[in-house]
C-alpha angles and dihedrals in degrees: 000000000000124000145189123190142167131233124194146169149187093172129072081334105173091052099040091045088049086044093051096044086051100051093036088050083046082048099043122018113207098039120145122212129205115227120268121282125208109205137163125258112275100193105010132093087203102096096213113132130234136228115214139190138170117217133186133193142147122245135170086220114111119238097258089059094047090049086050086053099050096046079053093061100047095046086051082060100061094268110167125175084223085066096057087063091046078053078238102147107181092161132358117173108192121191101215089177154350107207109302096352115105115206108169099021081172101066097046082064096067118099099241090053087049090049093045085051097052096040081051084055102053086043090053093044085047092049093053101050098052085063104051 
């Protein structure tokens, strides 16, 4: 199954993005990661910026499990459902899709995620034609 998700922090960003990229290249080995992305806060008062990043990868793991082991890594970053209301964000690991399943359709629509696709895209073309 293929995936694309989204990581992003206000919150101790440099250090929680680093710890997510380590534990979802442990996870699932091949991933490839876009380059950090600063952006304002869409929905907060708190005028903390975030850092954000798309990621893809297969995986024979349902969707049920990768969710699981997202959840895992943001926990292991200090992730508490008392920080949300504070609008403190150290880690947040969101699945946008699983092949053709769409989960935060929303989301696919901003304009960093948009730019992380497209810059995936141009990895994974590149990829392939250095092997043929």
């Amino acid at each position: 199954m293929f995936y694309t998700i989204s990581i992003g922090s206000n919150e101790q960003r440099k250090d929680n993005l680093a710890l997510a990229r380590k534990r979802l290249s442990e996870l699932f080995p091949g991933i490839l990661f876009s380059k950090e992305e600063e952006t304002k806060p869409l929905f907060f008062r708190r005028p903390n910026l975030f850092s954000n990043q798309v990621a893809q990868f297969t995986s024979s793991c349902n969707t049920e499990e990768v969710i699981a082991q997202l959840k895992s890594i943001e926990r292991e970053a200090g992730r508490t459902p008392d920080e949300k209301k504070q609008e403190i964000v150290r880690l947040d690991i969101d699945l946008l899709s699983c092949d053709t399943q769409v989960y935060k359709s929303e989301d696919l629509k901003r304009d960093y995620i948009l730019r992380g696709l497209e810059e995936l895209r141009i990895i994974q073309s590149s990829f392939v034609k250095s092997k043929e």
